[in-house]
C-alpha positions as CSV (number, residue, x, y, z in Angstrom):
1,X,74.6,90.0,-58.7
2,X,73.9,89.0,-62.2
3,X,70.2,89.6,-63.2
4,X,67.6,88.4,-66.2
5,X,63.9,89.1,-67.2
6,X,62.9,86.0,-69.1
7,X,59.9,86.4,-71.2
8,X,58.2,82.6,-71.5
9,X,55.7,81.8,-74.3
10,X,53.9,78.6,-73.6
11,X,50.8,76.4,-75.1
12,X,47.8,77.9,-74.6
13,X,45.9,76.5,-71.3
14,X,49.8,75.9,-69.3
15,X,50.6,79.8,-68.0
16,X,49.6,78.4,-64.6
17,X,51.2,75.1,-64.6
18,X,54.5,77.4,-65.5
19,X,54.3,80.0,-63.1
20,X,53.6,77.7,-60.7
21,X,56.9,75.3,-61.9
22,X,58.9,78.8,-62.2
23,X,58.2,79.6,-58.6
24,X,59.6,76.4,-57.1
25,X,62.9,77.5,-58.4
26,X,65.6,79.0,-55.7
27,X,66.8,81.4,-58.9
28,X,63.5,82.7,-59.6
29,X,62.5,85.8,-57.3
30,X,59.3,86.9,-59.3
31,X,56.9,85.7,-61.7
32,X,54.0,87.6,-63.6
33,X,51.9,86.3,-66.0
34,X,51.3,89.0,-68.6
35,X,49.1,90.2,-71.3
36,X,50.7,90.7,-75.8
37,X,52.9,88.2,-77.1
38,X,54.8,86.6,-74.0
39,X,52.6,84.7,-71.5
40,X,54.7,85.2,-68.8
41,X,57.4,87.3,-67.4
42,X,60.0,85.8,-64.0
43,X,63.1,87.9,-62.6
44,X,66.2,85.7,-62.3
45,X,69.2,86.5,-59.9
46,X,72.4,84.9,-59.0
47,X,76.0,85.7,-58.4
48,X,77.2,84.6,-61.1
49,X,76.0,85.6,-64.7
50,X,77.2,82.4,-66.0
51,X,74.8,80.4,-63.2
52,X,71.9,82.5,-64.7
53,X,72.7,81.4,-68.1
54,X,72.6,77.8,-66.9
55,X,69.7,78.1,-65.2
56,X,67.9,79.7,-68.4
57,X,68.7,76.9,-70.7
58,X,68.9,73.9,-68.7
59,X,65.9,74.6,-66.2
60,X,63.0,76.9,-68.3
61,X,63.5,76.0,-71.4
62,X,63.4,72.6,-70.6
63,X,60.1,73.0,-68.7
64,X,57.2,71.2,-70.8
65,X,54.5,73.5,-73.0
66,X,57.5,76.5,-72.9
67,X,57.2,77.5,-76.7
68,X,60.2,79.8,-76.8
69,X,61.8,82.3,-74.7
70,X,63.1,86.1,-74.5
71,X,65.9,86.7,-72.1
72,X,66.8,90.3,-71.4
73,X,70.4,90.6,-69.2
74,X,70.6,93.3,-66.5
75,X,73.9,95.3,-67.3
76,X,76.1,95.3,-64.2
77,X,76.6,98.4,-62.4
78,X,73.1,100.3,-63.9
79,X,70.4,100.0,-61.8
């Protein structure tokens, strides 16, 4: 099981428009909104690392007010 902590920054006001968006995805199993320089952070998983990838650039990314992004990759096997 591949999985990724994405840390979203979005326009002021949109954290709960986001989280709420994030949490309608089937590859997104949590979502925090968080307090520093990210405004939110979501837990990704799927079987395949490349899927997650996909899903990173092609799904939150795209989402509208997302400034930028911070993805951090689980490393298979350490847990």
């Amino acid at each position: 099981m591949s999985v990724a902590y994405v840390l979203v920054n979005c326009d002021l006001g949109f954290e709960e428009t986001i989280m709420e968006d994030l949490n309608h995805m089937k590859f997104v199993k949590e979502v925090h909104g968080t307090f520093g320089a990210y405004d939110i952070i979501t837990k990704i998983e799927h079987a395949k690392a490349e899927k997650v990838r996909e899903a990173i650039t092609f799904n939150i990314r795209k989402l509208p007010h997302v400034r930028s992004t911070l993805t951090l990759m689980g490393i298979p096997g350490q847990s």
